[in-house]
C-alpha positions in Angstrom: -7.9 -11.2 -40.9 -7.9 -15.1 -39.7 -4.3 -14.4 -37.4 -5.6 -11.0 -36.1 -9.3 -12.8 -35.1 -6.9 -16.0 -33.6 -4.8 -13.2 -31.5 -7.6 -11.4 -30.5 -9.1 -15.2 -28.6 -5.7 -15.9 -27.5 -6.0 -12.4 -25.9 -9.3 -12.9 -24.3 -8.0 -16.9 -23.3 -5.2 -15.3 -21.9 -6.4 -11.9 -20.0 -10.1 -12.0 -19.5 -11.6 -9.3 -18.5 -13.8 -8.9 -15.5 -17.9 -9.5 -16.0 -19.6 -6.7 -15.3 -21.7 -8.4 -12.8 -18.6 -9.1 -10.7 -18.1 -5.4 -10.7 -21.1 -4.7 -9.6 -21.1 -6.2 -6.3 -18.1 -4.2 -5.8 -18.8 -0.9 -7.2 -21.8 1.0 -9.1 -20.3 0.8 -12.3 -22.0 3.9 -13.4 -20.0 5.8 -11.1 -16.4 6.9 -11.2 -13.8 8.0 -9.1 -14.8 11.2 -7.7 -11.8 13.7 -7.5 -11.3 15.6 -4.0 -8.0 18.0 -5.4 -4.7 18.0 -7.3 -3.0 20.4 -5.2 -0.2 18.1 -4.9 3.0 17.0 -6.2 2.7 13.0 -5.6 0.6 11.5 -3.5 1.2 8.4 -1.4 0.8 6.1 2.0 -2.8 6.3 2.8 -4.1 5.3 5.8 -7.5 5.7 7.9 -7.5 5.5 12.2 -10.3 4.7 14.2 -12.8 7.2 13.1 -12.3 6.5 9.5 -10.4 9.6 8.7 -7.9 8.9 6.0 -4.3 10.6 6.3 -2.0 10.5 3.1 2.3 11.7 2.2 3.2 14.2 -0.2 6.4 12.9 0.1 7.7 15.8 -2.7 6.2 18.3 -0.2 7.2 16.5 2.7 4.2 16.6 4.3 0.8 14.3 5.8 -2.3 15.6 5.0 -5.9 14.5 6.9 -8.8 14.2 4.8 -11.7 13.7 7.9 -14.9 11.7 7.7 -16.6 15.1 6.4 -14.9 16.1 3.5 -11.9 18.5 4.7 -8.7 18.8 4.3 -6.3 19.7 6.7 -2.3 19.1 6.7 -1.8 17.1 10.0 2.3 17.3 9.7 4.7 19.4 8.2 8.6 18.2 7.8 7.0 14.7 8.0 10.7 13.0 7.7 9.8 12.4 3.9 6.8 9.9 4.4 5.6 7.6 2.0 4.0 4.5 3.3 1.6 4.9 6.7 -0.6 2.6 8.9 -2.4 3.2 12.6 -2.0 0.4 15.2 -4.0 -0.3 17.6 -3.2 3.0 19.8 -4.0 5.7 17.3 -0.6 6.4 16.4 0.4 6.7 13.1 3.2 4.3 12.1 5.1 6.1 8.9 7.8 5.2 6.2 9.9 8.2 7.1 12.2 8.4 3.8 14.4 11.0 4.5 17.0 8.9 7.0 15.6 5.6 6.0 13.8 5.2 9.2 10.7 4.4 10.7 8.6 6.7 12.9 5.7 6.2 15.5 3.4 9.5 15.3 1.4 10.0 18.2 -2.3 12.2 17.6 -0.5 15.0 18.8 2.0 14.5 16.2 4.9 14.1 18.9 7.7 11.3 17.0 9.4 8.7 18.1 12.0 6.8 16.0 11.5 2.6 16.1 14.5 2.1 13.6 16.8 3.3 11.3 18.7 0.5 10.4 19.6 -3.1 10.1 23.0 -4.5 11.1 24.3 -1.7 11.6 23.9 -0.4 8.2 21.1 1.7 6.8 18.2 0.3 5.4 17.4 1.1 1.4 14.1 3.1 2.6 11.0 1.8 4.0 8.3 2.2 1.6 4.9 0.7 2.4 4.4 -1.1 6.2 1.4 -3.3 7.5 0.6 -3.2 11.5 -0.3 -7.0 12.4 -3.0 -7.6 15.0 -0.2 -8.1 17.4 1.6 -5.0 16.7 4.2 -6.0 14.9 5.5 -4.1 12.1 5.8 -5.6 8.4 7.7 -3.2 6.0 9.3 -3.6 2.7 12.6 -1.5 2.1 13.2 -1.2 -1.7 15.9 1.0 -3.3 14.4 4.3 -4.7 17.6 6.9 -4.9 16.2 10.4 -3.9 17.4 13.8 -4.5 17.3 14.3 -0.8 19.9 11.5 0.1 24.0 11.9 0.1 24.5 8.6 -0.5 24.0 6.9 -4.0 23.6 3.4 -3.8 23.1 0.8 -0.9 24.3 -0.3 2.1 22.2 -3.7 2.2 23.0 -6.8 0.4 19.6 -6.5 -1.3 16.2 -5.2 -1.1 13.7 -7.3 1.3 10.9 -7.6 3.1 11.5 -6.9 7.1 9.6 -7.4 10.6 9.7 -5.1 13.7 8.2 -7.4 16.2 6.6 -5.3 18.9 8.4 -3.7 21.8 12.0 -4.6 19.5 14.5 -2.0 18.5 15.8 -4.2 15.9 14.4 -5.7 13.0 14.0 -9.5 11.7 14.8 -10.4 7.7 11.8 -12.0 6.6 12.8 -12.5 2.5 14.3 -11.0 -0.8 12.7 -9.7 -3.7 13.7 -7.9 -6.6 12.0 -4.7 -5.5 9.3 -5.3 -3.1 6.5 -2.3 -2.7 2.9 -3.1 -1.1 2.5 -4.8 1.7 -0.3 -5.5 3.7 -1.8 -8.8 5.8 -5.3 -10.2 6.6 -7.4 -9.3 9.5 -6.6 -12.7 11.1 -3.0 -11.9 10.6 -2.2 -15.2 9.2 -1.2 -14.2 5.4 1.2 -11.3 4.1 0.6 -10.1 0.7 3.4 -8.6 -1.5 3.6 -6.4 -4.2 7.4 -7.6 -6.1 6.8 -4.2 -8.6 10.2 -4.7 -9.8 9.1 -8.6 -11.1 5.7 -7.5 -12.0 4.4 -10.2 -8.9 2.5 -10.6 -6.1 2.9 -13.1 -3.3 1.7 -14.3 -0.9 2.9 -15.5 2.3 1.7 -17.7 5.2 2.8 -16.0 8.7 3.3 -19.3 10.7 4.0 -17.3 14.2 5.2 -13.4 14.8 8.1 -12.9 12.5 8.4 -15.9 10.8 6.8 -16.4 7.5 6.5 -19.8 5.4 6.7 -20.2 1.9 6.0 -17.6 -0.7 3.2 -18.6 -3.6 2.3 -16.7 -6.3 -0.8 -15.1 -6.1 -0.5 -12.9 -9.3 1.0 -12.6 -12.1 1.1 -8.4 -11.9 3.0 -6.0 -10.4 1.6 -2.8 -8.0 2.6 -0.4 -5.9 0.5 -0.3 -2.9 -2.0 -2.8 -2.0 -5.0 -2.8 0.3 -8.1 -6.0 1.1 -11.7 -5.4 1.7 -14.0 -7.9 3.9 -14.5 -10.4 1.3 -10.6 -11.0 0.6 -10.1 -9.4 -2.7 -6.9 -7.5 -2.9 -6.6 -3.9 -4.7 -3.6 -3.5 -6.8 -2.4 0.1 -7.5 -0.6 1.2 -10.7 -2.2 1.6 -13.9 -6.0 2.3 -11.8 -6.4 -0.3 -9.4 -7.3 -4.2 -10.1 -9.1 -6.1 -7.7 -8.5 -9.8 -7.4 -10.9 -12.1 -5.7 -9.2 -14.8 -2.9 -8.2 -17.3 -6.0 -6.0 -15.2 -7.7 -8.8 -14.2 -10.5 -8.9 -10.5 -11.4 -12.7 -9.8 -10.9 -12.3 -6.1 -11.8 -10.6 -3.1 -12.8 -11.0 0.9 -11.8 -10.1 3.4 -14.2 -8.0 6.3 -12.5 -7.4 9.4 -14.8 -4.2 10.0 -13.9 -0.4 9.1 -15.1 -0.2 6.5 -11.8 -2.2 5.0 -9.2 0.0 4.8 -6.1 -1.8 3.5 -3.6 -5.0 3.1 -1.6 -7.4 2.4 1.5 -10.9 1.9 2.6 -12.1 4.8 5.1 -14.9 6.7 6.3 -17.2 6.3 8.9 -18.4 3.0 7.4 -14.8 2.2 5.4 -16.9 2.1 2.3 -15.0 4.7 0.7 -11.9 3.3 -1.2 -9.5 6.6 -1.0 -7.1 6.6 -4.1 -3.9 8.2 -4.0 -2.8 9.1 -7.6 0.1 11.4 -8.9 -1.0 14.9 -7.8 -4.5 14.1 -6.7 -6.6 12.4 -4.5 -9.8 10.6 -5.4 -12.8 8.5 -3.3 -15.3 5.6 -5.2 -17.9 4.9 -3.0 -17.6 0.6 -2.9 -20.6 -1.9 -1.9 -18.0 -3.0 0.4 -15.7 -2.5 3.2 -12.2 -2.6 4.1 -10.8 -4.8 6.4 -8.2 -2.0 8.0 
């Protein structure tokens, strides 16, 4: 009894759980994540414009799907180039990890595509995953190795998997850093920090963005890995995977939201406030209504 009582300290020394008072100012605790449908077949890339209408991949499906600021749903793209990881910049257009020829696309409202890249030095890129518009328009996008059914090829043309840039008005991209297999991405309002979810090395980092394209450092910010990431106002950053973990600006998990559902893939803040954290998760989609706001 004495070494099971000693483990169970060392257990709550070593991964303390979050007061439910920190919770609180996040979330009503006596709520949970309300599910919107599981007519899926895996959900991904969520992203809200400038209404606060969120638009999500079912990359199996290959479509994007609009969920509006009222409730519906609506597919907004069919043959949607295989897309997993989405973002808006500044114009309205939808800026999406197209999977399917390792590229990346720019979708305007109307859903008219161009193609911003498709590879780096002359080789293709593993497959964008998850991307992060900076306030000047430059594209942040990490490009792990996931093989798909869908490809001919079955292994990579790149020397590793990384983190790239796609400064804006640039057909080619910038090599920013390696990781073992790097999956969330996303960067403060300011645009002065990159955060980066290492799945493969259960890490996240963070990076300090000295000037457009040129990043200093990394730190470790967390000893976890997710797949995607998103912030809200007050600089805590949402980890996706097993639910979602929020952890504050010092790198101290303040909570965690239970997601009934295999995986947790990723997440945003939308509606017409951005109070409504939209969850991405296997085959289903699911919105917790949060005492706070995104920052997207």
């Amino acid at each position: 009894m004495r070494v099971l009582f000693t483990c169970a300290i060392i257990g709550l020394i070593l991964f303390p759980s979050a007061s439910p008072a920190q919770q609180k100012t996040l979330f009503n605790t006596d709520e949970k994540p309300r599910l919107i449908s599981r007519q899926f077949s895996f959900t991904e890339g969520p992203s809200v414009d400038a209404a606060g209408n969120i638009f999500f991949t079912d990359q199996p499906n290959n479509r994007i799907w609009k969920y509006d600021t009222l409730g519906k749903l609506s597919v907004f793209m069919e043959n949607a180039g295989r897309a997993n990881g989405t973002y808006f910049d500044k114009k309205g257009n939808l800026i999406a990890c197209a999977d399917e020829h390792n590229q990346l696309w720019r979708i305007t409202p109307k859903g008219k595509i161009k193609i911003l890249l498709n590879n780096y030095s002359g080789r293709l890129v593993n497959g964008p995953n998850d991307l992060w518009v900076s306030p000047h328009g430059d594209i942040y996008f990490t490009d792990p190795y996931y093989q798909r059914d869908y490809w001919s090829r079955t292994k990579s043309e790149q020397s590793g998997q990384m983190i790239f840039v796609l400064l804006k008005g640039n057909r080619e991209a910038l090599f920013l850093d390696s990781l073992v297999k790097p999956n969330g991405i996303v960067g403060s309002p300011d645009g002065k920090t990159l955060f980066v979810a290492d799945i493969g090395a259960g890490k996240i980092y963070k990076y300090p963005i000295l000037k457009p394209g040129r990043l200093g450092a990394k730190e470790l910010f967390y000893e976890q890995g997710a797949d995607g990431i998103t912030l809200d106002e007050r600089g805590n950053l949402y980890l996706a995977g097993n639910g979602i973990t929020v952890i504050d600006p010092n790198g101290k998990k303040i909570a965690h939201i239970d997601i009934p559902e295999p995986w947790t893939a990723n997440l945003c803040f939308g509606g017409k406030n951005r109070d409504e954290l939209f969850i991405t998760a296997s085959n289903a989609i699911y919105v917790l209504k949060m005492n706070v706001k995104g920052v997207e």
